[in-house]
C-alpha positions as CSV (number, residue, x, y, z in Angstrom):
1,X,-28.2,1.5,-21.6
2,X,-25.6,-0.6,-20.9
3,X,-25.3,-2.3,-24.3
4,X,-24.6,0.2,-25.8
5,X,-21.4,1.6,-24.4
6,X,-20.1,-1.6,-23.4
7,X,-17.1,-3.1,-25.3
8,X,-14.0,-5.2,-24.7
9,X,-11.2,-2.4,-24.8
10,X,-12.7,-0.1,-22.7
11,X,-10.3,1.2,-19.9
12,X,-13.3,2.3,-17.3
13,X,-16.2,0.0,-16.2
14,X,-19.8,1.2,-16.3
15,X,-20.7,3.0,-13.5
16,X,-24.5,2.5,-13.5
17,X,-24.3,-1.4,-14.3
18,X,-25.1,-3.3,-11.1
19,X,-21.5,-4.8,-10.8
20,X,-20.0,-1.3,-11.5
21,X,-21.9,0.8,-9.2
22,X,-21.7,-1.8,-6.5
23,X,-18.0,-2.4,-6.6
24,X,-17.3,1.3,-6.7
25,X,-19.8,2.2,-3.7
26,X,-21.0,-0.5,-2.1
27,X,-17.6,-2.2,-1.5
28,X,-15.1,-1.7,1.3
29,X,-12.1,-1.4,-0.8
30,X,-14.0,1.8,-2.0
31,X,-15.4,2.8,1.5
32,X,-13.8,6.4,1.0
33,X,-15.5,7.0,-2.3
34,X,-18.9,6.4,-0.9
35,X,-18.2,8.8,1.9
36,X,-16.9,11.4,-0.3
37,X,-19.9,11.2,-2.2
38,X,-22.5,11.0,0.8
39,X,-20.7,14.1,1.9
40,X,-21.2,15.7,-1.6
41,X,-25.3,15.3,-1.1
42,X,-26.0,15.1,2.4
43,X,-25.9,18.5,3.4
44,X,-27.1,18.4,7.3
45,X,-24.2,16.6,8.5
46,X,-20.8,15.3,7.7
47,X,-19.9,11.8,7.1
48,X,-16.3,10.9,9.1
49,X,-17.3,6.8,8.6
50,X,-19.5,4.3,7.9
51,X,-20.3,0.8,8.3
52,X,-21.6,-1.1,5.4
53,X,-24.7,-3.3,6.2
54,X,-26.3,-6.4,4.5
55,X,-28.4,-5.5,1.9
56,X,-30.7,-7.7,2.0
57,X,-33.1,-6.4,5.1
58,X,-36.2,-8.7,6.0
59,X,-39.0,-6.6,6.9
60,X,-40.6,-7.8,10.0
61,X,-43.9,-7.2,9.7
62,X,-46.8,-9.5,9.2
63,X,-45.2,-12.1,6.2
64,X,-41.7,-11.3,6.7
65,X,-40.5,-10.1,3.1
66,X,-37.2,-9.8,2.0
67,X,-35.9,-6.2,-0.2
68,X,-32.1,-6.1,-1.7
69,X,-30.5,-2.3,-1.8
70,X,-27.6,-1.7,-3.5
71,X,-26.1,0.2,-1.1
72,X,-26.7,-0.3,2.4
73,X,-24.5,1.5,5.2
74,X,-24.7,2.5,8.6
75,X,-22.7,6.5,9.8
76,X,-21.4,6.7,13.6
77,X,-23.9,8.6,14.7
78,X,-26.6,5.7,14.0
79,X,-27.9,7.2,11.2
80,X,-28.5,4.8,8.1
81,X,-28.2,5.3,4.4
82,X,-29.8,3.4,1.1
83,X,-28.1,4.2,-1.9
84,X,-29.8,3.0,-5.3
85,X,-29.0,3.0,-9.0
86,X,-31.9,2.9,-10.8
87,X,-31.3,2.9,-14.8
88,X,-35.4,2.3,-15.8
89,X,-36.8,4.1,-12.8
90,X,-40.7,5.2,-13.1
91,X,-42.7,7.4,-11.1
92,X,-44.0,4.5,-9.1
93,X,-40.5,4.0,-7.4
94,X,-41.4,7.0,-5.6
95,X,-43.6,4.8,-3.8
96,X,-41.1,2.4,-3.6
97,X,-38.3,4.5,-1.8
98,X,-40.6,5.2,1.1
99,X,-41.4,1.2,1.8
100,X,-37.6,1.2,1.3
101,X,-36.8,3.6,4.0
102,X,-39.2,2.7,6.2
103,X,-38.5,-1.1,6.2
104,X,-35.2,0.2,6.8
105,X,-36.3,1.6,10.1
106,X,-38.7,-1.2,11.3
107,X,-36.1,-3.7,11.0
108,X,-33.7,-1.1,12.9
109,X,-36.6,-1.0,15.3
110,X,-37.2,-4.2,15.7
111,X,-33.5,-5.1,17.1
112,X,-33.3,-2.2,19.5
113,X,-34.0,-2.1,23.2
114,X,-35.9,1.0,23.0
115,X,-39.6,0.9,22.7
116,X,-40.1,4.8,22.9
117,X,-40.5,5.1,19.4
118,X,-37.4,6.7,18.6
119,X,-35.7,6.1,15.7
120,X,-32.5,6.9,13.6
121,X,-32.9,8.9,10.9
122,X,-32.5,7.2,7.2
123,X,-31.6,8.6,3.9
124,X,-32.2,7.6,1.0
125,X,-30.0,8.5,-2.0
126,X,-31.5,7.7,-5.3
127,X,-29.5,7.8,-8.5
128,X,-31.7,7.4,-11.6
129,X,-31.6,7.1,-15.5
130,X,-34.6,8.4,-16.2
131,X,-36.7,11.7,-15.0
132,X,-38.9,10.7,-11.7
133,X,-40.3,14.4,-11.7
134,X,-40.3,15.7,-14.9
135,X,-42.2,18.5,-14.5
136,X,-40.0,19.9,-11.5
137,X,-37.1,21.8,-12.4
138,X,-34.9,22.0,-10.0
139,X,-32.3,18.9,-9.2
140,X,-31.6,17.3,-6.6
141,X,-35.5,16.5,-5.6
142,X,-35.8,16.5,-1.4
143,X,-38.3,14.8,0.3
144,X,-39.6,15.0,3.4
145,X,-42.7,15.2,5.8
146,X,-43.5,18.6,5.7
147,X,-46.8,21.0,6.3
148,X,-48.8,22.3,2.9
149,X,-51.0,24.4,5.3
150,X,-48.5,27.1,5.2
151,X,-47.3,29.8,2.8
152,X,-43.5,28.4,2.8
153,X,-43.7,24.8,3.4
154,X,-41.9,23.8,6.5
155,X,-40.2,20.3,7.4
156,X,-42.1,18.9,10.5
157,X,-40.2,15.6,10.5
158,X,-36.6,14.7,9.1
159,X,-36.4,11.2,10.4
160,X,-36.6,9.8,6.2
161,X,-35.2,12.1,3.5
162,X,-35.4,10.9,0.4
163,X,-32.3,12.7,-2.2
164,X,-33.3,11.7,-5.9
165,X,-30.4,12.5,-8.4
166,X,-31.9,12.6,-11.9
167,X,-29.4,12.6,-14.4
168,X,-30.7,13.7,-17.3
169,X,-31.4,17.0,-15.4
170,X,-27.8,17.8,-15.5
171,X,-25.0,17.6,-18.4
172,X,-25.3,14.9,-20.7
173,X,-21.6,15.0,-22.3
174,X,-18.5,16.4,-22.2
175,X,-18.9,19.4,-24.2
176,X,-21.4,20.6,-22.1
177,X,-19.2,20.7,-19.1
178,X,-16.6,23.3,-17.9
179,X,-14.3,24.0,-15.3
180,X,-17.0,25.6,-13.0
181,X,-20.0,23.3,-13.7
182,X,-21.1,22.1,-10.9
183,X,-20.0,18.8,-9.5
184,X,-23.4,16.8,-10.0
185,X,-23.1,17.8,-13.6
186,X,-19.7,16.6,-13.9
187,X,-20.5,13.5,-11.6
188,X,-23.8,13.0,-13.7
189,X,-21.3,13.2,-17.3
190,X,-19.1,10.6,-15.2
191,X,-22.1,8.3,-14.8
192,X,-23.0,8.3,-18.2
193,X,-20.4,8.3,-20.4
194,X,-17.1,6.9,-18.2
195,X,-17.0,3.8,-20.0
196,X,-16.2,5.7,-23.4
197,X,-13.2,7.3,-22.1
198,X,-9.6,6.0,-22.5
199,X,-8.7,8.6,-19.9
200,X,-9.9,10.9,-17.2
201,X,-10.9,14.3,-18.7
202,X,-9.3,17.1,-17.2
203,X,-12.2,18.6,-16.2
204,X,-13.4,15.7,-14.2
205,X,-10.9,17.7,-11.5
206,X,-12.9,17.2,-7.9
207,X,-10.6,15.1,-5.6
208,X,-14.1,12.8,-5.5
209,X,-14.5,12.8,-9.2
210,X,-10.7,11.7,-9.6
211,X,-10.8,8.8,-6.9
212,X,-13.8,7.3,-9.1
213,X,-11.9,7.3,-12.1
214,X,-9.3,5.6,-10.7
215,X,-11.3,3.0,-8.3
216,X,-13.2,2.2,-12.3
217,X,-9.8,1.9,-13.5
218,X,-10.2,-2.1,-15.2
219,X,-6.6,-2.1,-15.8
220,X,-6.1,-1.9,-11.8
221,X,-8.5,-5.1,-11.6
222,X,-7.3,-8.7,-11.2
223,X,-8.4,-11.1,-13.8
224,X,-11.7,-12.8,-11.6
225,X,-12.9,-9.1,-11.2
226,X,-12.4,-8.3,-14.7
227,X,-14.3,-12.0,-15.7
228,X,-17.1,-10.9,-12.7
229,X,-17.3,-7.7,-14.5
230,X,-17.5,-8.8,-18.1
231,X,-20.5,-11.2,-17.6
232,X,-22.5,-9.5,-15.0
233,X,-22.4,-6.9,-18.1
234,X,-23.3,-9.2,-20.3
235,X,-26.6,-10.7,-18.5
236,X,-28.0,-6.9,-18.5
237,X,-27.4,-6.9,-22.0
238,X,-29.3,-10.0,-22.6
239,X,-31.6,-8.4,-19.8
240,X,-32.3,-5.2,-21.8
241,X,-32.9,-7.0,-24.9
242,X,-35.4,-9.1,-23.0
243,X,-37.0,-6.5,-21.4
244,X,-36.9,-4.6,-25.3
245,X,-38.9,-7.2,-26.5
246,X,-41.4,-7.6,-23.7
247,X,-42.4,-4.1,-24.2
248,X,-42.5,-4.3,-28.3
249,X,-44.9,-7.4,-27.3
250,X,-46.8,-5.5,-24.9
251,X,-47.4,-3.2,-27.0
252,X,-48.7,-5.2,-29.4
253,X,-50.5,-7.2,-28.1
254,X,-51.9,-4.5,-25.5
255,X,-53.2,-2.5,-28.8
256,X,-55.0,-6.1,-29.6
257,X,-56.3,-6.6,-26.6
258,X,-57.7,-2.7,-25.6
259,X,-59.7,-2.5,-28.9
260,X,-61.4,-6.0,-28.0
261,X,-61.8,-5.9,-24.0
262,X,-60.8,-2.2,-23.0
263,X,-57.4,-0.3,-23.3
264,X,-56.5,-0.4,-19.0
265,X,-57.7,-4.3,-18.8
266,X,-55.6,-5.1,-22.2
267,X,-52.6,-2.9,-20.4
268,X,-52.6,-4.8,-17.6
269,X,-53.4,-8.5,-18.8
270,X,-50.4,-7.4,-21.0
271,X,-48.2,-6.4,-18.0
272,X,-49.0,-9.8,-16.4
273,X,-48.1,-12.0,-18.8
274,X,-45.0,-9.9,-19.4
275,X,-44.3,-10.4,-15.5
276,X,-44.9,-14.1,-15.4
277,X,-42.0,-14.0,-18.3
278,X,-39.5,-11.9,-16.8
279,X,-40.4,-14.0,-13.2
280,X,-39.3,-17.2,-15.0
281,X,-36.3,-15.2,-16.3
282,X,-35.2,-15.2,-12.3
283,X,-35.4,-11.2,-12.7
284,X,-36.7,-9.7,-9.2
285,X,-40.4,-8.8,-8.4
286,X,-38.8,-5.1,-7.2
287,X,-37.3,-4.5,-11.0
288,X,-40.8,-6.2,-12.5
289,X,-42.5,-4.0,-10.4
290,X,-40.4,-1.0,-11.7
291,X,-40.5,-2.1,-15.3
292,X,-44.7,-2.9,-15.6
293,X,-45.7,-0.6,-13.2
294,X,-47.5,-3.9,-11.8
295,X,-48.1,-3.6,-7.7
296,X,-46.3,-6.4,-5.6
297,X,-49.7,-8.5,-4.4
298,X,-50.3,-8.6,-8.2
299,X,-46.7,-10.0,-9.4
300,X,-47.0,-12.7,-6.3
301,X,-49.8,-14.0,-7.4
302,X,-48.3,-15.4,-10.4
């Protein structure tokens, strides 16, 4: 994904690269931008500021385990938000959101001097590449704890929504866009094809969608951010083409090994020698996890 847009003239960085999204929302210098777009999809409450946390939380249960969010960022009001890019997201980071949020919380928990059991409530924004429910229609996808039991499903808690932003449910170019599309489809156009433009598009017109441009702008940059830039880009390339071969290997040698020993034990002996791989390749357990579909006890005990 990122390969294949990335090249040395381009006037816009990549939005959904790690570097790129990072430096355009998870960086003070862009504080305003990630407001603007909170206050875009958060719809129960209005965002005035925001303080931007480590994101890397320890989880204080049991082994204490360590998970890195993109985004990390606390509002006024207490409230806390995790906003993730997530360019090869499966159905299992579903899953994955919900051990985000709530480690989220226990660490939250764990430093306050209430006991009662209350707790803020945390959001989770998740940006993704790739459909997470295909077979639901309508985008953005809200979840929350709510009662089946009932003809109209009603939210009985709030405390953790999770906001998933599928991109490939909205516009996937220009052309498809107009001056009334809405602004997830012209943010979603933004976030897919910014890097291929030598200049803003007129109808990129929303005060939020014109602050982007301009905070992506690589001719603004100084020359360490530009050099930061160019090679964080360049280690996803040479981590998607990595990660392109793994599979064609799985997939080969998964065939293999499900006509001798069973399809679902060839999968998964496939997946774990993939993981050892990638492990040795420094790439995180979370993104193994992501890519194999492996569960975390299974990549630590490589």
């Amino acid at each position: 994904m990122v390969a294949q847009i990335y090249n040395e003239s381009q006037r816009y960085i990549i939005p959904t690269s790690d570097w790129g999204f990072k430096r355009l929302f998870g960086s003070e210098i862009n504080k305003g931008l990630l407001i603007s777009l909170l206050n875009k999809i958060i719809d129960d409450k209005v965002i005035e500021d925001l303080e931007y946390l480590d994101r890397d939380v320890m989880v204080p249960v049991g082994s204490v385990r360590r998970m890195s969010f993109d985004v990390y960022c606390k509002c006024t009001d207490g409230s806390r938000v995790i906003v993730e890019m997530q360019n090869y997201a499966k159905t299992t980071f579903v899953d994955r959101a919900l051990v985000y949020t709530s480690a989220s919380i226990l660490e939250n928990y764990s430093y306050s001097k209430s006991k009662d059991y209350r707790v803020q409530k945390t959001y989770l924004i998740a940006i993704t590449g790739e459909k997470i429910f295909p077979n639901v229609k309508h985008a953005p996808v809200r979840l929350a704890l709510c009662d089946m039991d009932v003809p109209k499903t009603t939210v009985l808690n709030d405390k953790i929504l999770h906001i998933f932003i599928e991109l490939p449910k909205f516009a996937n170019k220009l052309e498809d866009l107009s001056k009334d599309s809405s602004f997830l489809s012209k943010f979603a156009v933004a976030m897919k094809t910014m890097a291929s433009f030598n200049e803003r598009p007129s109808v990129m017109d929303d005060e939020m969608l014109v602050r982007m441009f301009d905070a992506a702008d690589l001719h603004s940059y100084k020359k360490d951010d530009r050099h930061n830039y160019k090679k964080s880009v360049m280690n996803e390339f040479e981590y998607e083409e990595t990660l392109k071969e793994y599979r064609q290997e799985g997939i080969e040698e998964g065939r293999a090994e499900g006509r001798a020993e069973g399809i679902e034990e060839g999968k998964k002996s496939t997946c774990l020698e993939i993981a050892a791989k990638m492990l040795k390749q420094g790439i995180s357990p979370e993104t193994i996890s992501a890519c194999t579909g492996l569960n975390q006890d299974d990549i630590a005990s490589l």
